[in-house]
Residue frames relative to the residue before (quaternion, step in Angstrom):
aa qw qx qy qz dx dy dz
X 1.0000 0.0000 0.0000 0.0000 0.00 0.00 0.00
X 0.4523 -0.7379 0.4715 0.1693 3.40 -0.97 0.82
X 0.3214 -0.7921 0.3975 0.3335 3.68 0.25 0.82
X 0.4940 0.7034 -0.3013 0.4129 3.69 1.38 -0.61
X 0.8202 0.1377 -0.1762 0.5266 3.24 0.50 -0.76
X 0.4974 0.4487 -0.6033 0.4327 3.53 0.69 0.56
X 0.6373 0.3270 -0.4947 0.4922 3.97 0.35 -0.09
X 0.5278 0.6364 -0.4485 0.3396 3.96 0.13 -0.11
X 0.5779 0.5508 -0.3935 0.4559 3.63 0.92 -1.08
X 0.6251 0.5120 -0.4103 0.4228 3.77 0.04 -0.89
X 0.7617 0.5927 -0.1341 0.2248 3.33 0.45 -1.24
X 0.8735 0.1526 -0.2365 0.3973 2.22 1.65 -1.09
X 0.2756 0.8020 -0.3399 0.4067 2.88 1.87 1.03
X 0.6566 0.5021 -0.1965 0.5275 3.30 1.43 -0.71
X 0.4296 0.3360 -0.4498 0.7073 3.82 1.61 0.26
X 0.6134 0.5971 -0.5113 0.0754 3.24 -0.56 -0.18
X 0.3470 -0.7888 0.4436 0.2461 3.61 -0.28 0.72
X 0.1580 -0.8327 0.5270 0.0625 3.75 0.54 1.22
X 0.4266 -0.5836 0.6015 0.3399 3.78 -1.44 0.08
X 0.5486 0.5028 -0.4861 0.4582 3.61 0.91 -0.17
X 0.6108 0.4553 -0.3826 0.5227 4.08 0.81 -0.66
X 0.7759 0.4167 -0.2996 0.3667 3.68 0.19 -0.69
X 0.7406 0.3761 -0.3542 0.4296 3.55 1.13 -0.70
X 0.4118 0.7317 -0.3767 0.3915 3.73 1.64 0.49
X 0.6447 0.5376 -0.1643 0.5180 2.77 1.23 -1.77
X 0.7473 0.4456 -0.2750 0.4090 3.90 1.12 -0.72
X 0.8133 0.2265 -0.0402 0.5345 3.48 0.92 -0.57
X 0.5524 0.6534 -0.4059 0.3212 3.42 1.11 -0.02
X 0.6708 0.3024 -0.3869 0.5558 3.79 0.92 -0.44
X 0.6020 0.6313 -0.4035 0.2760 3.60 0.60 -0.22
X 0.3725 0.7838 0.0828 0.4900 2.21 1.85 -0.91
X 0.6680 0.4133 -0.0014 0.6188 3.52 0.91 -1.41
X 0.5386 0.5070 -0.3511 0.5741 3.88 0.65 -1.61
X 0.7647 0.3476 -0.4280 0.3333 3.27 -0.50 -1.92
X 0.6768 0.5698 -0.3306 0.3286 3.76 0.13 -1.30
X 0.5814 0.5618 -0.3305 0.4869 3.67 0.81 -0.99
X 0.8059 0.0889 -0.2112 0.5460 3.65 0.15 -1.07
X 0.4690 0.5764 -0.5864 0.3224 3.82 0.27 0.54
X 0.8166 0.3073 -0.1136 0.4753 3.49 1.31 -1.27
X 0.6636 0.5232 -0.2503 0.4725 3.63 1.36 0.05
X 0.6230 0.4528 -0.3493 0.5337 3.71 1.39 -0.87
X 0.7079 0.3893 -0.3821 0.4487 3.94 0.61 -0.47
X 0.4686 0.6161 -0.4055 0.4862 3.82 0.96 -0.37
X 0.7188 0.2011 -0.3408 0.5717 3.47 0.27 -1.26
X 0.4560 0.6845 -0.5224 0.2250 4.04 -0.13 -0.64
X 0.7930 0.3582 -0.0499 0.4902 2.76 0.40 -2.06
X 0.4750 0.6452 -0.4137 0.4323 3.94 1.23 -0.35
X 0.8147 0.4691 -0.0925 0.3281 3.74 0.74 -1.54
X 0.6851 0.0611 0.0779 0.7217 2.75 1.36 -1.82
X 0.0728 -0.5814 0.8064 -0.0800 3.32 -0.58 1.80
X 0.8697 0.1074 -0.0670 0.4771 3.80 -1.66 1.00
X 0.6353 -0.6480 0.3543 0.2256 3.11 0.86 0.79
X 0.7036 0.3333 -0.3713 0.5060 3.34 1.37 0.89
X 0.5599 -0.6820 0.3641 0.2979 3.09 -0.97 1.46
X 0.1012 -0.6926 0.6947 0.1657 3.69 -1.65 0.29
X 0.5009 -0.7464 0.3528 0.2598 2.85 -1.64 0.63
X 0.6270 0.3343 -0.1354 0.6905 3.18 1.68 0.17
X 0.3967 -0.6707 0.4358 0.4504 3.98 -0.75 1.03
X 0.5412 -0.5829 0.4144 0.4423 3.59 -1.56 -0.18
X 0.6435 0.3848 -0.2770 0.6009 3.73 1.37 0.25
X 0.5286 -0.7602 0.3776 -0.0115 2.78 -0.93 1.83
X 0.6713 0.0894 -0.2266 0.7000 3.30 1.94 -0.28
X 0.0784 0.7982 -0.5698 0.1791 2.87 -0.01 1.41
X 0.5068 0.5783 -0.2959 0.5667 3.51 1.99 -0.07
X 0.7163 0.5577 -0.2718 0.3192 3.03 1.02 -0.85
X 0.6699 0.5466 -0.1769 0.4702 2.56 1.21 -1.56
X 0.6663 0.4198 -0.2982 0.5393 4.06 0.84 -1.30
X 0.6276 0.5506 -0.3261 0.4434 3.86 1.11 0.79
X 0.5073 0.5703 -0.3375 0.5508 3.01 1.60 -0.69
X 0.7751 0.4882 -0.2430 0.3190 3.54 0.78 -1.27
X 0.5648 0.6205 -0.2080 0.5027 2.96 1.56 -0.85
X 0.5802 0.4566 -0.3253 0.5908 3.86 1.00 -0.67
X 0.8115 0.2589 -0.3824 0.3580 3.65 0.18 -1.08
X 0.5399 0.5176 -0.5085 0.4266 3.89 0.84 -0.20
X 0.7776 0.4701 -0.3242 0.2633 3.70 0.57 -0.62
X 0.2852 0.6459 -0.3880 0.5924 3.37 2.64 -0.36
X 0.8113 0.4217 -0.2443 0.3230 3.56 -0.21 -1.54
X 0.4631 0.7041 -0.3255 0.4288 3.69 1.36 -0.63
X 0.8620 0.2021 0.0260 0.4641 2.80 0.14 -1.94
X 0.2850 0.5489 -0.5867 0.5228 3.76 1.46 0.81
X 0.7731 0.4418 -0.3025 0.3401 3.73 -0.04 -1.44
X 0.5177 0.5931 -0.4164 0.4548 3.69 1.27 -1.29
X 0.6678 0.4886 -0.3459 0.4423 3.77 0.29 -1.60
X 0.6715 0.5571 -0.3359 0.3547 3.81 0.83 -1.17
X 0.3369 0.7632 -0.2579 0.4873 3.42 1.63 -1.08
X 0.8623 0.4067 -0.0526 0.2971 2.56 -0.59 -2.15
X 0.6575 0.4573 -0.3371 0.4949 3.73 1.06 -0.64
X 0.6429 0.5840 -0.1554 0.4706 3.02 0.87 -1.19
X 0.8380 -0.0089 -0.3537 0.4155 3.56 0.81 0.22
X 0.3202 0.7190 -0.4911 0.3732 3.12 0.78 1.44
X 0.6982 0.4879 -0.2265 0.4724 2.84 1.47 -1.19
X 0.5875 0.5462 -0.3324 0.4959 3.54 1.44 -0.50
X 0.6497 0.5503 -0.3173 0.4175 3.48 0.69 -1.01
X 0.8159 0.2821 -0.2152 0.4565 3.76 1.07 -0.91
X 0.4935 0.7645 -0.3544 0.2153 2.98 1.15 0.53
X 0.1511 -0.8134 0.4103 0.3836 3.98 1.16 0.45
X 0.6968 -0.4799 0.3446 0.4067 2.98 -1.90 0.21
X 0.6948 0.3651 -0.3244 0.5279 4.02 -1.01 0.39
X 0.7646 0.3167 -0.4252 0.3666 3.47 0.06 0.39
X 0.5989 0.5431 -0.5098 0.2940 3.44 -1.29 0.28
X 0.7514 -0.3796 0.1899 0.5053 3.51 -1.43 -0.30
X 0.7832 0.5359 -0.1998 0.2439 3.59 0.73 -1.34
X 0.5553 -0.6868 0.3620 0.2981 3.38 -0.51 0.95
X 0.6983 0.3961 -0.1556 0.5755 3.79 1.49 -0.99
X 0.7056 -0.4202 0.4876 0.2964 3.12 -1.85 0.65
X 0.7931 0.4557 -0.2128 0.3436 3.20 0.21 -1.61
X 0.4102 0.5435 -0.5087 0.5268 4.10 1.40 -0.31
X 0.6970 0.5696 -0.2998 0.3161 3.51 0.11 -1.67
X 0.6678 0.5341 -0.2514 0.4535 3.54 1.03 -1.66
X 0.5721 0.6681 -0.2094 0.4271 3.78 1.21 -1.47
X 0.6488 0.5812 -0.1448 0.4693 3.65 0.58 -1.35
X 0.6749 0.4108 -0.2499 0.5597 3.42 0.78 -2.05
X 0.7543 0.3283 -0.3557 0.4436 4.01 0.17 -0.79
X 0.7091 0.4140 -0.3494 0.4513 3.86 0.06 -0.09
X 0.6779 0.4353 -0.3396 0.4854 3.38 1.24 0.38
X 0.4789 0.4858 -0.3019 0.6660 3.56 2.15 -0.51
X 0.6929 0.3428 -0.4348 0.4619 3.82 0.70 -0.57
X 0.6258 0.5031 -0.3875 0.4530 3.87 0.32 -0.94
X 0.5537 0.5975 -0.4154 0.4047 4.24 0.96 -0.66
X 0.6859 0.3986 -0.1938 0.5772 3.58 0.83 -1.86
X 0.4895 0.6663 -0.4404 0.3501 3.90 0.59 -0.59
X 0.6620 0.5594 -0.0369 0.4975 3.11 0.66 -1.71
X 0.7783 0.2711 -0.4048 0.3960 3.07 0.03 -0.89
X 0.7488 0.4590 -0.2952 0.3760 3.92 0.60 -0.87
X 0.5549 0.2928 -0.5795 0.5200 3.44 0.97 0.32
X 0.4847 0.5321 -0.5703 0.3958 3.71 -0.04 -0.69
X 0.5740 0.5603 -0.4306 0.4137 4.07 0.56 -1.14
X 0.7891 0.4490 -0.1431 0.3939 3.19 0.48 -2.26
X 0.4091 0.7067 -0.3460 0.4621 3.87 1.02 -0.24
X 0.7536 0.4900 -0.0004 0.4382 2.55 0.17 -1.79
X 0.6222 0.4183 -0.3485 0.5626 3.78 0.74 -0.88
X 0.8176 0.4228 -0.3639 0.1429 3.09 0.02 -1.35
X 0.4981 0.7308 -0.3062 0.3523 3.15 2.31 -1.22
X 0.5717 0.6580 -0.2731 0.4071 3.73 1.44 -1.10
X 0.5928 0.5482 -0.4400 0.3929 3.64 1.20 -1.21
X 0.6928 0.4695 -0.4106 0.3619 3.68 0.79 -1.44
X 0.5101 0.5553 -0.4779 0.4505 4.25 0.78 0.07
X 0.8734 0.3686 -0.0529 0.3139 3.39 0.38 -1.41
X 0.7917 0.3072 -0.0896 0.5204 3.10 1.74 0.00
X 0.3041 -0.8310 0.3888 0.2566 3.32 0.60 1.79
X 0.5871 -0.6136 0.3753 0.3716 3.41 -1.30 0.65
X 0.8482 -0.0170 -0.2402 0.4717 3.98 -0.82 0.96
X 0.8896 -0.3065 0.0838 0.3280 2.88 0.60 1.48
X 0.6492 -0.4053 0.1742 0.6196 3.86 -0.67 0.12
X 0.4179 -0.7025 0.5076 0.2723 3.27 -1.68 -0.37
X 0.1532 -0.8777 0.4173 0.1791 3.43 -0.04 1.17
């Protein structure tokens, strides 16, 4: 065995533009959004208006805490996928034409756009995340205080 090319493999596995990096970079912060208000808009809901009557105070005392935890890990997981994105279309973007696995132009062409979409993807949920994470600061929990 040639010691030379047993340290090469890593390397060049780690350039490698994988479909597991690109389909992260696409759907992972969406991905994150969707989760945030799937697991935070019923939490507070059912916190305020248990039976359909409103309270002036939730019935869980960390409910801030807790619609924070979620809010921290959707915005971790966001900006995990953005970073995924982000590799993922560097590595396409420098990649000239004729190289890689695929035999056709049009793999090469495929790869470069789903890594330029998954980039812009990312960034605007990571945005929307982010906003929504801001509402739990600016908006006391059931509503104003009277």
């Amino acid at each position: 065995m040639n010691p030379i090319s047993e340290l090469e493999v890593p390397a060049r596995r780690q350039n490698r533009l994988s479909t597991v990096r690109i389909l992260l970079g696409l759907f992972g912060a969406p991905a994150a959004w969707t989760a945030q208000l799937v697991l935070s808009e019923p939490l507070a809901a059912y916190a305020c208006y248990p039976y359909r009557t409103p309270l002036s105070a939730p019935l869980w005392a960390e409910l801030p805490w807790l619609l924070a935890a979620i809010n921290v890990a959707c915005i971790g997981l966001a900006l995990f996928s953005g970073s995924m994105g982000w590799r993922a279309w560097r590595l396409a973007a420098r990649r000239p034409p004729g190289t890689g696995g695929f035999s056709s132009e049009s793999g090469k062409a495929r790869n470069r756009f789903l890594a330029t979409l998954g980039l812009m993807s990312s960034f605007i949920f990571i945005a929307a995340v982010i906003f929504n994470a801001c509402a739990l600061l600016l908006v006391p929990p059931c509503g104003s205080p009277s």
